[in-house]
Each structure stands twice: as structure tokens, then as C-alpha cells.
C-alpha positions as CSV (number, residue, x, y, z in Angstrom):
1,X,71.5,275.4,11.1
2,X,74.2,275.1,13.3
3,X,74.0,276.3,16.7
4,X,75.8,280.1,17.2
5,X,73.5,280.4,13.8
6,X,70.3,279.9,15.6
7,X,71.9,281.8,19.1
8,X,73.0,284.7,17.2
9,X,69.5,285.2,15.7
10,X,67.7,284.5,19.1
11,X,69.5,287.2,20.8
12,X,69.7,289.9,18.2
13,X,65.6,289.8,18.5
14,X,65.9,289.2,22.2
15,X,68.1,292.9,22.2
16,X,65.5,294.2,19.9
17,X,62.5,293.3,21.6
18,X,64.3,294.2,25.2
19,X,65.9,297.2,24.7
20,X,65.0,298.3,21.1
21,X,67.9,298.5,19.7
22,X,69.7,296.4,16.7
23,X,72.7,294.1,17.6
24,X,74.8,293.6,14.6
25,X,77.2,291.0,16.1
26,X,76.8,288.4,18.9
27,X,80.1,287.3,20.2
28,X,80.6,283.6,21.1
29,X,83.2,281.9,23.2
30,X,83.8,277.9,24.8
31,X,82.4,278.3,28.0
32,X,85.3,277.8,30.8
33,X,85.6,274.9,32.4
34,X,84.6,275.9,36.0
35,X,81.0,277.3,35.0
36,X,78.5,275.2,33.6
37,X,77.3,276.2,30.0
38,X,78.1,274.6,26.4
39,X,78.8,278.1,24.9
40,X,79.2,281.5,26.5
41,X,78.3,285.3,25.4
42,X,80.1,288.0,25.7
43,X,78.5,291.1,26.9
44,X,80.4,293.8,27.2
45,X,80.0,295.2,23.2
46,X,76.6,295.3,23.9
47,X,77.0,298.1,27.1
48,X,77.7,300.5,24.0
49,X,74.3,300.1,22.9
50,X,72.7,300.2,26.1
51,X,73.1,301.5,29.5
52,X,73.2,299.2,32.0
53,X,75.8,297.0,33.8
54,X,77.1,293.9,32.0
55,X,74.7,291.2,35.2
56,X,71.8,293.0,34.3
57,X,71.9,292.7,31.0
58,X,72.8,289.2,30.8
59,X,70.3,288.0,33.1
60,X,67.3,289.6,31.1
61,X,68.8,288.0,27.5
62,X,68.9,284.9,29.9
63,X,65.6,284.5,30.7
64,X,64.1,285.8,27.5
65,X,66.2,283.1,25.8
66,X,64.7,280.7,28.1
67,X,61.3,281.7,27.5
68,X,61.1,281.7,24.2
69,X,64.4,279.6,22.5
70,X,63.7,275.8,23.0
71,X,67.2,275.2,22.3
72,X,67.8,276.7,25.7
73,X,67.5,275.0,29.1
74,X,68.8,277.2,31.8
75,X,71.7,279.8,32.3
76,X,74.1,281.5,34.2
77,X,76.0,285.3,34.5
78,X,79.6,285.6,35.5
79,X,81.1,289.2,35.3
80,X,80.1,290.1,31.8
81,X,79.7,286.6,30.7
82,X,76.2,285.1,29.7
83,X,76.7,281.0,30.2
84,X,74.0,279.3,28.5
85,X,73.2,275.6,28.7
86,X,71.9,274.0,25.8
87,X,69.2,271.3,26.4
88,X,69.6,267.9,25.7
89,X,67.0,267.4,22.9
90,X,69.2,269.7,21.1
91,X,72.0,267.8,20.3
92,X,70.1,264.2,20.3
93,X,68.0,266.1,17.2
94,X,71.3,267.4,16.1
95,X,72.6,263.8,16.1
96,X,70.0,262.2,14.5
97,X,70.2,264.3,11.3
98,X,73.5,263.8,10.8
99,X,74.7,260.4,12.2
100,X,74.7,259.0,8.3
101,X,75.8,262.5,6.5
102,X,78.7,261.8,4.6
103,X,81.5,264.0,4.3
104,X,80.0,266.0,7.3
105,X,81.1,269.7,8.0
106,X,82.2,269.8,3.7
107,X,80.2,272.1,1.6
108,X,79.8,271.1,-2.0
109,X,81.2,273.6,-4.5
110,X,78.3,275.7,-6.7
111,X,78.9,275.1,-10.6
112,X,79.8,278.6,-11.3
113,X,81.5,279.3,-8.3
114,X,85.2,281.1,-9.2
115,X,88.1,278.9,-8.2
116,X,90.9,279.0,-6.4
117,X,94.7,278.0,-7.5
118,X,97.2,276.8,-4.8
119,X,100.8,277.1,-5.7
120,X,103.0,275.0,-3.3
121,X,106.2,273.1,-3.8
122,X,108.2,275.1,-6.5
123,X,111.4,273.8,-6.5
124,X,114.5,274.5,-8.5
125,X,115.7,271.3,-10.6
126,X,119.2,271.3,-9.3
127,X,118.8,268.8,-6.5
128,X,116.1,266.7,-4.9
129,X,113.6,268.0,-2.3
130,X,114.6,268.3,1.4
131,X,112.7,268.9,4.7
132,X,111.6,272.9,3.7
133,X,109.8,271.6,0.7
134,X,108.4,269.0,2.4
135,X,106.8,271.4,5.0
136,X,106.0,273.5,1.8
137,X,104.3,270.5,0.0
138,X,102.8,269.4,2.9
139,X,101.3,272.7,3.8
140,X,100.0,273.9,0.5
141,X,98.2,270.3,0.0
142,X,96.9,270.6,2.9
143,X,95.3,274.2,2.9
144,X,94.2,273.2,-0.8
145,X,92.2,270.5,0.8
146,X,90.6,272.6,3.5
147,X,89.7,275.3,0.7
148,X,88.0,272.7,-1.1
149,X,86.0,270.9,1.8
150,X,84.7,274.9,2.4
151,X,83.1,274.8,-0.9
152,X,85.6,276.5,-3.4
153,X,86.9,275.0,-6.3
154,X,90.5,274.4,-6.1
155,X,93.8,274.2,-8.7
156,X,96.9,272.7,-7.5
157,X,100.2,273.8,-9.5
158,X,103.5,274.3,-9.4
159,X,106.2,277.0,-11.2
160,X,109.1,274.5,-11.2
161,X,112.4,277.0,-11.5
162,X,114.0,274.7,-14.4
163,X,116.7,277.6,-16.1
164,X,119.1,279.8,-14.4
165,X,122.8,279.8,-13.6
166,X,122.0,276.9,-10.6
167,X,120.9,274.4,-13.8
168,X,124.0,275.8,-15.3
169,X,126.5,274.7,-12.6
170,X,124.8,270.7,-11.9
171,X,125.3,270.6,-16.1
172,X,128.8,271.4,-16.4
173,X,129.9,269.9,-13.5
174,X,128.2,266.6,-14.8
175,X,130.3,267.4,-17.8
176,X,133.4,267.2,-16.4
177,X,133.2,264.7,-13.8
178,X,130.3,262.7,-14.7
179,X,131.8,260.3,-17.4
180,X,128.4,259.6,-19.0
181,X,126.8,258.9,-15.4
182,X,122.8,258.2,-15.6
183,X,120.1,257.2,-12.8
184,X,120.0,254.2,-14.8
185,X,124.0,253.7,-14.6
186,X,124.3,255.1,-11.2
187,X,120.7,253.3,-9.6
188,X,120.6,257.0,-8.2
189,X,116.9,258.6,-8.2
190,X,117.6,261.6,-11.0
191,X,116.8,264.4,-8.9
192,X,119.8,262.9,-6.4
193,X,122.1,262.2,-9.3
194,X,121.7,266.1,-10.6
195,X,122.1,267.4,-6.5
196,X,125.2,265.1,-6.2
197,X,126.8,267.1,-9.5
198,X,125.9,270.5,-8.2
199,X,127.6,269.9,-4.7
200,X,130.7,268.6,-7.1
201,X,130.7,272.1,-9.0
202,X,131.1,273.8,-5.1
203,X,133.9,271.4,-4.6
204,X,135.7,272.4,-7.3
205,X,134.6,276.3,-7.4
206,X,136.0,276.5,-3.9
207,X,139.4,274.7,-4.7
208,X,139.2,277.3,-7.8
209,X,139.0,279.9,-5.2
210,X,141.5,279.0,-2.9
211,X,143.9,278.7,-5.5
212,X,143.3,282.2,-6.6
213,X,143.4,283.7,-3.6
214,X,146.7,282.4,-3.0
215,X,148.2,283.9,-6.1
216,X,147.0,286.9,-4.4
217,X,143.9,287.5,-5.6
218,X,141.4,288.7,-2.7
219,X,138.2,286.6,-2.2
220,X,135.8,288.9,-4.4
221,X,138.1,288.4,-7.5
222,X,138.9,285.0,-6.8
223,X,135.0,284.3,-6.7
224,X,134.4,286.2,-10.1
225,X,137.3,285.3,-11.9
226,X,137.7,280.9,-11.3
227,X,137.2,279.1,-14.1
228,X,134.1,277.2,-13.1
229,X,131.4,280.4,-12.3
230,X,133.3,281.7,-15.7
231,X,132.1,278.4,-17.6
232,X,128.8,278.4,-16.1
233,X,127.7,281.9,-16.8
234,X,128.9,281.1,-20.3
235,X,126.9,278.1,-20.5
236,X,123.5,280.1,-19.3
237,X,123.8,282.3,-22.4
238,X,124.7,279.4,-24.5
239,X,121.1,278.5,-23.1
240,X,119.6,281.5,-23.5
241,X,121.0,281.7,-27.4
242,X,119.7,278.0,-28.4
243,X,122.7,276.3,-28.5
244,X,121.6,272.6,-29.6
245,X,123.8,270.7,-27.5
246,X,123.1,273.0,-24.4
247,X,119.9,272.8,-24.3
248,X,119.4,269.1,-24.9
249,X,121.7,268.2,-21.6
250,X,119.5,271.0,-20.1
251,X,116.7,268.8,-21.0
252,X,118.0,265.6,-20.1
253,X,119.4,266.4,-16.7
254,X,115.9,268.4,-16.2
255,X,113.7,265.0,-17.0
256,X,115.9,262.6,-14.4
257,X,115.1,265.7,-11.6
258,X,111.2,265.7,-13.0
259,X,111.1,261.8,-12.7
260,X,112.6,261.7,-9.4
261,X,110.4,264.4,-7.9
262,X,107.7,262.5,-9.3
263,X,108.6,259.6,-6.9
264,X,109.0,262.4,-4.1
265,X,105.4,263.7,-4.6
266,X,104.3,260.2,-4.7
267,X,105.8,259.1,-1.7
268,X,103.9,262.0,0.2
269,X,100.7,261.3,-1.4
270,X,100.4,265.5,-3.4
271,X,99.1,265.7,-6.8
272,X,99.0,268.3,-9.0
273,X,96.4,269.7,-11.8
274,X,99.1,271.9,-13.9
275,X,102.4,272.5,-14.0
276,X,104.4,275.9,-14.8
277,X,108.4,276.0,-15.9
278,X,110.3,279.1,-15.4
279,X,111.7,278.3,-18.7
280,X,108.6,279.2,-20.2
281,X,107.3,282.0,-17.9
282,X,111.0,283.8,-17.4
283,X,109.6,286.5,-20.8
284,X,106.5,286.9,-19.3
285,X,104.6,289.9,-17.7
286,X,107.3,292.1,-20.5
287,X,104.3,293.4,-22.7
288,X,102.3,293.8,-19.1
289,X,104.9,296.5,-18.4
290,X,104.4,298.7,-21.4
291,X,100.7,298.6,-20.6
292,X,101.3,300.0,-17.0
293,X,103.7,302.5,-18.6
294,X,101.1,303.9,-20.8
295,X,98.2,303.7,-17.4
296,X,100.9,305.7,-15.8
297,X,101.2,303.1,-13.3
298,X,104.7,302.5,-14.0
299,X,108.0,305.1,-15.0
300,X,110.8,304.7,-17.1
301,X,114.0,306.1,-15.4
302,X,116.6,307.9,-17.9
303,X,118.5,304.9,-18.1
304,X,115.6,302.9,-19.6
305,X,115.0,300.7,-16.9
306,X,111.0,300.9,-15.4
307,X,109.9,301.1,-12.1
308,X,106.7,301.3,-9.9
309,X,106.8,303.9,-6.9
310,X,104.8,302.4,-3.8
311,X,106.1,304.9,-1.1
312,X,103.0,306.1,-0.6
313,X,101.8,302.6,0.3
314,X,103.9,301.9,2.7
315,X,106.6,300.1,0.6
316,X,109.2,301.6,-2.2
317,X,110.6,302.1,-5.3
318,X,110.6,298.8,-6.9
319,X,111.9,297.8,-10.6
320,X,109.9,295.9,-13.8
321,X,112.3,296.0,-16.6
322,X,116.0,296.7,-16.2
323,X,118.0,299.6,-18.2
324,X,118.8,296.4,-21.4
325,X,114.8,295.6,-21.7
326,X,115.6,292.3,-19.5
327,X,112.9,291.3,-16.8
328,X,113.5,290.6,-13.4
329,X,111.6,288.1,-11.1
330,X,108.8,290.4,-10.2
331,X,107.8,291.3,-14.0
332,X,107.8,287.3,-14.0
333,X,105.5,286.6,-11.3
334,X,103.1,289.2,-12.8
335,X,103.1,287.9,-16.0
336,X,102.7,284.3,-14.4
337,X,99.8,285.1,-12.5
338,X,98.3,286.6,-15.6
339,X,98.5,283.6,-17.3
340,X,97.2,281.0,-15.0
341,X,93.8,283.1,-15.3
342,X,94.1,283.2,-19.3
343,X,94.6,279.4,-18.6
344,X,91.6,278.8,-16.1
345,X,89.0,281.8,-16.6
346,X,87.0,280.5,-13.6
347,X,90.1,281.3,-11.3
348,X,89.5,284.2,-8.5
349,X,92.1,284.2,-5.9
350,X,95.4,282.7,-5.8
351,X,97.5,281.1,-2.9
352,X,101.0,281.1,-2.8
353,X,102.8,278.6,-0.6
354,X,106.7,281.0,-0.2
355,X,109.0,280.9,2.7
356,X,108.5,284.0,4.8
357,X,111.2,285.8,3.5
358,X,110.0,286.3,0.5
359,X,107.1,288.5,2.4
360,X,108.2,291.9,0.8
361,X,108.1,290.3,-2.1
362,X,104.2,288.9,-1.9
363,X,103.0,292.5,-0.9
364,X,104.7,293.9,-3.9
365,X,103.3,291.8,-6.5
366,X,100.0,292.0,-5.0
367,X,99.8,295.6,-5.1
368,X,101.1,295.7,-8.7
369,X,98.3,293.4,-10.0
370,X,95.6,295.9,-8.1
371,X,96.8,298.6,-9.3
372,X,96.9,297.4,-13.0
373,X,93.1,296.2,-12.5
374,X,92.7,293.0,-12.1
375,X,89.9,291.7,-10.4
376,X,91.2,288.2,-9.0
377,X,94.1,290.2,-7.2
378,X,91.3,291.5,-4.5
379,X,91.7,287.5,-3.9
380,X,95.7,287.0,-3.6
381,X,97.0,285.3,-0.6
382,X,100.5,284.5,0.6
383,X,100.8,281.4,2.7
384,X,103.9,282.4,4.5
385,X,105.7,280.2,6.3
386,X,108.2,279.4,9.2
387,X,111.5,277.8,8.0
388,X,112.4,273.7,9.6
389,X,115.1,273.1,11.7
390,X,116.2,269.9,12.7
391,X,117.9,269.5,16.7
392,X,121.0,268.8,15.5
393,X,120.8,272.9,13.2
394,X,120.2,274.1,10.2
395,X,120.7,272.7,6.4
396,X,122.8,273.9,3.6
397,X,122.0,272.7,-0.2
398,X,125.6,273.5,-1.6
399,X,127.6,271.2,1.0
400,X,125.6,268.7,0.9
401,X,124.4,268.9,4.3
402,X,120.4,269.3,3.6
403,X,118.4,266.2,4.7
404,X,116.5,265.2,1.8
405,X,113.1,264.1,1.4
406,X,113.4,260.8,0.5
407,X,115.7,259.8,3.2
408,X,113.1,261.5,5.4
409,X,110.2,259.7,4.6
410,X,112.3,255.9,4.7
411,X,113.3,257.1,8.5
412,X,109.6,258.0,9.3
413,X,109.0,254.5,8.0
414,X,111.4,252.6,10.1
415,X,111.2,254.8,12.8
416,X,107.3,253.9,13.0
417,X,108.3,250.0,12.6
418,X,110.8,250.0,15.7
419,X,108.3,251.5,17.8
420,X,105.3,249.3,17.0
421,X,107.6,246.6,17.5
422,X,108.9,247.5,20.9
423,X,104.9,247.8,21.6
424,X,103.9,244.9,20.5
425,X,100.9,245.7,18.7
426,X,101.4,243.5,15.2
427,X,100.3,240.1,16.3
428,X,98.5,238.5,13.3
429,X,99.7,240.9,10.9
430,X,101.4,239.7,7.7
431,X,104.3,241.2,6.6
432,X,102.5,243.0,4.1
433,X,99.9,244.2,6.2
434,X,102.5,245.1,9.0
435,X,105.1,247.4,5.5
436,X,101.7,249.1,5.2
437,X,101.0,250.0,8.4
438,X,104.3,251.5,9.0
439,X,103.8,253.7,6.1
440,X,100.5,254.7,7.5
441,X,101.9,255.3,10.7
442,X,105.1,256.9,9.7
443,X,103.8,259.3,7.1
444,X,101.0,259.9,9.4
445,X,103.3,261.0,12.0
446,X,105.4,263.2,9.5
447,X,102.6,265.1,8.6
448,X,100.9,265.4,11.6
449,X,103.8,267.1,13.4
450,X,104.6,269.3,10.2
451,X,100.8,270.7,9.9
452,X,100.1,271.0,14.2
453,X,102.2,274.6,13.9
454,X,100.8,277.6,13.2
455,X,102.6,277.8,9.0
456,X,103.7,281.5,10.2
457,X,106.0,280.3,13.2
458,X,109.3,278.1,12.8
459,X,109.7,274.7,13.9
460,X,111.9,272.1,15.4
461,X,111.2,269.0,13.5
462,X,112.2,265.8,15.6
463,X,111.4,262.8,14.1
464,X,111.4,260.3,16.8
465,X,109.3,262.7,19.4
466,X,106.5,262.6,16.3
467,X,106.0,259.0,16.3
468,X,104.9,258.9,20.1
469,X,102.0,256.7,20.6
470,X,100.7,259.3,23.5
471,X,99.9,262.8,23.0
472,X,99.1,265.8,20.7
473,X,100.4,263.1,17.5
474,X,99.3,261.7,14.6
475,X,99.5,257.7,15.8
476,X,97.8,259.0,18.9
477,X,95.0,259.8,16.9
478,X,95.1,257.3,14.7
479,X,95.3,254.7,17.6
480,X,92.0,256.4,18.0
481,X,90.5,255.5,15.0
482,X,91.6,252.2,14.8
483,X,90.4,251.6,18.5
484,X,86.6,252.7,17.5
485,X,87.1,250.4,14.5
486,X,87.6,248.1,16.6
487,X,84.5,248.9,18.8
488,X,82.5,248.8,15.2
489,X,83.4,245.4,13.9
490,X,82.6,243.7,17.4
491,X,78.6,245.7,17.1
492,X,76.4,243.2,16.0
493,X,73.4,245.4,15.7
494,X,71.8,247.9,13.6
495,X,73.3,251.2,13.8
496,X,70.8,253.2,11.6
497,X,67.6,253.8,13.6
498,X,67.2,256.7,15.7
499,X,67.3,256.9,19.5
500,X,66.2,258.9,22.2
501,X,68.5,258.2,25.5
502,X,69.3,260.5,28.1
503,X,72.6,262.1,27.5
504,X,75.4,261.7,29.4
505,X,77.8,264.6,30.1
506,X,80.6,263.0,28.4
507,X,78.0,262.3,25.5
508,X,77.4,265.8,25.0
509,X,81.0,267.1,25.3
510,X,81.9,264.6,22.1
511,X,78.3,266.4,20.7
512,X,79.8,269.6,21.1
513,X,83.0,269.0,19.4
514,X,81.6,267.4,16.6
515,X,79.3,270.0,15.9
516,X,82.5,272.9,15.7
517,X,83.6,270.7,12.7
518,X,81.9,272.6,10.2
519,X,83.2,276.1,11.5
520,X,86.8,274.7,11.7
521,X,86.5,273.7,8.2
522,X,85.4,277.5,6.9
523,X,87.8,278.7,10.1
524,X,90.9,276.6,8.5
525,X,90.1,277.7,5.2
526,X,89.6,281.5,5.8
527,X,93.1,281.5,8.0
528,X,95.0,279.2,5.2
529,X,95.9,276.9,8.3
530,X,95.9,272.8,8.6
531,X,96.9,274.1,12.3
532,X,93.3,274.2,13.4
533,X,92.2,271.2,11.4
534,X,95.0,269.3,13.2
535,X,94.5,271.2,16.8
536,X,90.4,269.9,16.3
537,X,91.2,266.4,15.9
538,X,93.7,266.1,18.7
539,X,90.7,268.1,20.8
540,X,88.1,265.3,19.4
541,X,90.5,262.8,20.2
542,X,91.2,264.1,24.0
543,X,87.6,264.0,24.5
544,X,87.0,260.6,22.8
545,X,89.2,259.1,25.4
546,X,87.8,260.7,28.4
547,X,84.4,259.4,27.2
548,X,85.6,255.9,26.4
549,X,87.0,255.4,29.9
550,X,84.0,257.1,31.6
551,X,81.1,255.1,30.4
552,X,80.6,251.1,28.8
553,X,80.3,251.0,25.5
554,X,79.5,247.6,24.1
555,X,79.3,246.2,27.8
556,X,76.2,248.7,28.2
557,X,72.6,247.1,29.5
558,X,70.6,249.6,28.2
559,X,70.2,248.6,24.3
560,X,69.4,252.1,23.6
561,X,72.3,253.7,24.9
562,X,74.2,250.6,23.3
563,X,73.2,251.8,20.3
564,X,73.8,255.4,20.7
565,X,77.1,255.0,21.6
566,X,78.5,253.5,19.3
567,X,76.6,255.7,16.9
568,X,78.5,258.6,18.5
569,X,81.5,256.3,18.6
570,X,80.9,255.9,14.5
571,X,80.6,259.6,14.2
572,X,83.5,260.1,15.8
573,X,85.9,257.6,13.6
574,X,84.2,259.8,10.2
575,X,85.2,262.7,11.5
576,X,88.5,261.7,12.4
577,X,89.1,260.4,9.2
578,X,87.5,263.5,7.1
579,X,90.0,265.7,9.0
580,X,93.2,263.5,9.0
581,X,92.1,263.4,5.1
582,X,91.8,267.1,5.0
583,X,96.0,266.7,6.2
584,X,96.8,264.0,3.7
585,X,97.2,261.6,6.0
586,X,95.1,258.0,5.9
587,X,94.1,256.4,9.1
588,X,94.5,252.5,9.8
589,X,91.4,250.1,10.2
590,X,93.2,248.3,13.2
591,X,96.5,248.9,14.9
């Protein structure tokens, strides 16, 4: 039982016993720094149950928690603040139990517990992935991770948008410019091969334009009426009708982008359990609307087309089914979410990783899904995020101007080997060893920097400032990790017996963080944020580092505390490396 679990139980008795009333919540905080105490309650909720002034009060829990909690050495009252200080015993017994727990602070999913399916990446297959998915993948990994470690069962998919008019214009403009161009031909990764053809169509729609415009035409009708949109529209209802020879390009061109995100996903170290194609879901959720028609949860205008009136939740009038019986995204993501639970019965909540301005969007469909009855939507989540800017501005995908993924991750790579070598750190490393590192450190840094921000707030992504050796980055910590390593291999001496040492206040600060790891891990889980994960380590680290250059480790005289710390040190490393895991991100045995 961790420790605000035995507090919280102390002091509701203590209030019952004292004043004879029942506290139903005990609020905790981190004690500040210029009071002594490992954890601090608050008092003022409690001066609506009793009458008295917030000193008072804490100072008779205070001694009744002294008097009867062993856990509890002494105290102090500040204000409305009750300080406690935990004894020592405490967190040596705490220690002890868990010093050779694997996988401490994750809780091991029940057998029949309902599971929970992440969506994240999602891409359209008219060009390869670029810095928003990869904050996208990286995110919804990540929070599928932390859901699992908190003892749910977890899905991983994807809906990839594979059919639509953006297919359309990377196929015909392969057609006419491509002369029989392949990845194989080209040495072009597919996904980069389809991207290049669907900048060419924007080329050549916007000569189309221009020369339209100057016969006269104004920019409207010169953008309906060119010949490419013309051809493409023509070629989505080919599409749509079956035409052989349509949809086997449409197949072939879809397989290069599906191998070369393949390579993409690999290169960031994702999986996924199932995959969805808009192709296949796009008629979906249709026969869902004529149920919610005859439930009187949805209306059909004169005009045929149905709708669902939300105004009196706050939102409004939103449409199913257009007025010629076609569907519109919203009837698809219905009918999507429908199936995925027809798939995998177990499945009890969904979380879907979507730019934040698709936020209307999320509250719409979720509503829908209540209203029409379905359980699992009581469960519905959407991880809304913050879009990536880079210093030098913002990307667009139809110049050409987007930085792509790939390109990404081989600059996080060499940015990672230029520093190391300008430090110095590689002597004795193959050149194997050393490629491998670089990876390590550079996707390390990548992610890192991506999953420190709150997902709901925008960022500035600069490469360079994330591979920094010193402060709140990833091959900070993971300079950490390697150092204790380090520490580890040079200990010549059993580490598995138990010890009882006077602790040292630096001891019990690292004690105290590692404890909180549990609670971060149901904290990051509940909040759908790798943000706190990240925040913890860099915390764990911090206070690591203080310890390390506050007491002798290895050059200790005392073969008990010897032993305990590098226990503690030992700890520490697991930790680090359950919670850079928990990111996605690996951690080096030496540096």
C-alpha cells in the first residue's frame, strides 16, 4: 500500500475519532521546499466539517497521527498546511519489498478486464508521413503504453484514408508524367514516390489555372473548370463504379505508400494490432442511420437528407445522410466505431489520437454513439493535440514544403553523432556499436522532446536544442542511465540481501520519487498524457544527480551503505528505463 493510501486512511479515523465526523477526501500535496515534511495536507476542506481554525486543527491530526500511525515521525503546521515527516523505517521497509520487483509501478491486466483501442497515426496515402504524424504516432503509442502499464488491455490501430479525390490526383498525375516510374525504378521509398506525383498534379493544376484566368475566367471558375480537378473527379467515380484499370493503379500506388509507411513506423519503433481502410469503412454506419431514424434520434429533412439536432446540448444541427442517400464522414466514424467492437467484443473505451481541430467533430460523434445506446461510448476519449512548428514556420503538403518523417529521423541520427563526437564520449566503440548509439540517442531525443509537452498545447520542435546533453532531455536522461550502469558493472558484491542503514536525506528524496511512480503511471493514463511520464523521469533524474554528487557511492566505507546505494542506484536505472519504455524510447548500457 502506497503511502497517501495508508495517510488517507489514518486521518479519516483520526477526523472520526477527533471530531466525529466522516472525511470523505484527504487532499495531498509535495511539501514545499522551505518546510520540512515528505508530503503535506491540506486543511482548509476540512473547516466545512468542523469549526475551528485551520492551526488548530492540524496540530490535533498531527499528534494523533504521531501517536498512533508508525509511519509518522514528527510534524509541522503552516497556515492551513499540515507538514508531516515520514520516518525512516518507512521507506527502508518500503525499499526492501520492492528493490527486485520487476516492472515496478505496472499493474497487470485482469483476464476479463474490457479493453481499450488506441487509434493514432491515420494517414492519407497520398504522400509519406511528416513531423504532425510523427507527434501523432509518437503520442498515441505512447499513451497506449501508459494505458497498458495501468492495467488495461490495449488495441493499437489505425483507419488509413486510402480513397478519395487526394488518391485520385497522386494517380493521374503519375499517369501523365510518370512514364512507368516505380520505387524499384526510381530507388524512391513508395510513399515518397506517390507524394512526389501529388505535388506534380498542384504544379500542373495551378499552371491550369493561371491559364484560365487569363482568358478571363475569375479564380473560382478557373479552379472548377482546368482540366486536371475535371480528370480527377472523373477518375474518383471511375473508382467508385469498379472500373478495372482504375482500381488496380489505385491498388498499386496504395501498396508502395503502405510498404513505405511500413519502413516509417519501423524507424520509430510503433506497431500496430489491426488496421482499418477508409475504402472499406467509407459505407459504413448507413444502416446505423435508419435505426436512429426509427429511435427518433435522428430526422429526415424534406429533402431526404437526415440530421441529428444537438442544440440542446450545447452543440447543433449536424447531418448523417445527405439528400442522394450518400454518407458523409461522421455517419463513417460511427459506423467505424461500431465495428471495431463487432471486431473485438472485449473493447470498452476508445482513444482517438486527432489534431485539435477536429475537436467539434469528437464531441459530435461521441454524443451520437450515447444517444443511440452504446455502452462503450460512456468510455470515448479524444486525444487532442497541439499542431508542430518548426523555427523556421509552418509546413504545407501540396508544395512540397512539409518536412517528412524520414528525413527527420536521418537528421536526429546525425545530429546525435556530431554532438557525441564533438564530446568525445565514443572511445572504444566500434563502428557498429557507435551507428547504434546514435540511433538510440537521436530517436531518444526525438521523442523525448515531442512527448515533454502537454499533447493539448502547440510546439516548436527544434531539433538541435533536443539533442543537448544537459537539461530537461532525453540524452540527459539517458546519460543517466548509462552512468548508473556504469556504477553497476564496477559492484563486485551482492546486491540482493536487505539492509538496514541510516538514511541520508538525499537517500530519501530519491525514495520519495520512486515511490510517486506508480501514481504517475495511473495519473498518465487517466490524463492520456506521456507529459507526466516524461516530466517524472526528468524529476528522478534531477534528483539522481544531486544525490550522486552529495554522497560516495562505490568509494563508501560503510559496506552497508555500499550496498544500499547502489541498490537505490539499481532502482533508479529500472525505473528510468520502465518509463523511457513507457515513451518508446530505449536507453543505452554505456555512453
Amino acid at each position: 500500500m502506497i503511502l497517501q493510501q495508508i495517510l488517507t486512511e489514518k486521518i479519516q479515523k483520526a477526523v472520526q475519532d477527533l471530531f466525529d465526523v466522516t472525511l470523505e477526501k484527504v487532499e495531498f500535496q509535495a511539501t514545499r521546499r522551505e518546510f520540512e515534511g515528505d508530503i503535506t495536507v491540506v486543511i482548509f476542506p476540512l473547516l466545512k466539517l468542523v469549526k475551528s481554525n485551520p492551526v488548530e486543527l492540524g496540530n490535533r491530526i498531527g499528534d494523533y497521527l504521531v501517536q498512533n500511525v508508525a509511519e509518522v515521525d514528527r510534524f509541522n503546521v503552516v497556515s492551513g498546511f499540515l507538514n508531516i515527516v515520514i520516518s525512516d523505517a518507512y521507506y527502508l521497509n518500503f525499499f526492501n519489498e520492492i528493490k527486485n520487483t520487476n516492472n515496478f509501478g505496472f499493474v497487470t491486466p485482469k483476464e476479463d478486464a474490457k479493453a481499450i483501442m488506441v487509434e493514432f497515426a491515420s494517414p492519407n496515402t497520398n504522400k509519406p508521413l511528416h513531423l504532425g504524424h510523427v507527434r501523432n504516432i509518437l503520442l498515441g503509442s505512447s499513451v497506449a503504453e501508459i494505458i497498458k502499464a495501468s492495467g488495461k488491455k490495449v488495441y493499437k490501430t489505425q483507419i488509413i484514408n486510402d480513397r478519395g479525390i487526394h488518391i485520385c490526383k497522386s494517380m493521374l498525375a503519375w499517369q501523365k508524367f510518370g512514364n512507368g516510374e516505380t520505387p524499384e525504378t526510381s530507388g524512391l521509398k513508395g510513399d515518397k514516390l506517390v507524394g512526389k506525383y501529388y505535388v506534380e498534379f498542384d504544379k500542373a493544376y495551378k499552371t491550369e489555372i493561371a491559364a484560365l484566368m487569363a482568358q478571363g475566367k475569375s479564380e473560382e471558375e478557373a479552379k472548377k473548370q482546368a482540366p486536371m480537378i475535371l480528370e480527377a473527379q472523373q477518375m474518383l467515380l471511375d473508382w467508385e463504379a469498379g472500373k478495372p484499370e482504375v482500381v488496380t493503379l489505385w491498388k498499386t500506388m496504395n501498396q508502395w505508400v503502405y510498404d513505405g509507411f511500413a519502413v516509417t513506423y519501423n524507424g520509430l519503433g510503433v506497431d500496430f494490432d489491426s488496421y482499418y481502410y477508409e475504402s472499406n469503412t467509407y459505407l459504413l454506419g448507413k444502416e446505423v442511420v435508419q435505426f436512429g431514424l426509427e429511435k427518433g434520434i435522428f430526422e429526415k429533412d424534406p429533402d431526404g437528407s437526415v440530421w441529428i439536432d444537438l442544440t440542446e446540448d450545447g452543440l447543433d444541427r449536424k447531418i448523417v445522410l445527405r439528400s442522394d442517400g450518400t454518407a458523409v464522414y461522421m455517419t463513417q466514424d460511427i459506423g467505424t466505431a461500431i465495428q471495431r467492437v463487432k471486431d473485438n467484443p472485449d473493447v470498452g473505451g476508445m482513444v482517438y489520437t486527432v489534431g485539435n481541430e477536429q475537436d467539434y467533430h469528437f464531441k459530435v460523434l461521441f454524443l451520437i454513439l450515447k444517444k443511440l445506446g452504446f455502452d462503450w461510448a460512456e468510455d470515448l476519449y479524444h486525444l487532442s493535440y497541439g499542431m508542430v512548428e518548426l523555427p523556421s514556420g509552418k509546413m504545407k503538403s501540396r508544395e512540397g514544403t512539409v518536412v517528412d518523417a524520414d528525413d527527420l529521423i536521418e537528421e536526429m541520427v546525425v545530429t546525435a553523432r556530431e554532438i557525441s563526437e564533438e564530446l568525445g564520449k565514443l572511445e572504444g566503440y566500434s563502428e557498429e556499436e557507435k551507428a547504434k548509439l546514435y540511433t538510440t540517442i537521436g530517436m531518444g531525443a526525438l521523442k523525448y522532446y515531442m512527448l515533454k509537452v502537454d499533447p493539448r498545447k502547440g510546439m516548436m520542435f527544434n531539433p538541435e536544442e533536443s539533442v543537448d546533453f544537459a537539461g530537461n532531455t532525453g540524452p540527459f536522461i539517458q546519460y543517466t542511465y548509462a552512468r548508473i550502469q556504469s556504477i553497476l558493472r564496477k559492484a563486485d558484491f551482492d546486491l540482493s540481501k536487505d539492509v538496514v542503514v541510516e538514511i541520508h536525506e538525499k537517500e530519501k528524496e530519491l525514495l520519495k520519487q520512486i515511490e510517486a511512480f506508480p501514481v504517475v503511471i495511473q495519473d498518465a493514463a487517466k490524463n492520456h498524457s506521456p507529459a507526466l511520464i516524461a516530466n517524472y523521469t526528468y524529476d528522478l533524474v534531477k534528483e539522481y544527480n544531486s544525490f550522486y554528487q552529495s554522497v560516495s557511492i562505490l568509494g563508501e566505507e560503510d559496506e552497508m551503505k555500499k550496498i544500499f546505494r547502489v541498490q537505490l542506484s539499481k532502482k533508479v536505472g529500472e525505473v528510468i528505463k520502465s518509463a523511457f519504455g513507457l515513451l518508446g524510447i530505449t536507453v543505452p548500457e554505456r555512453m
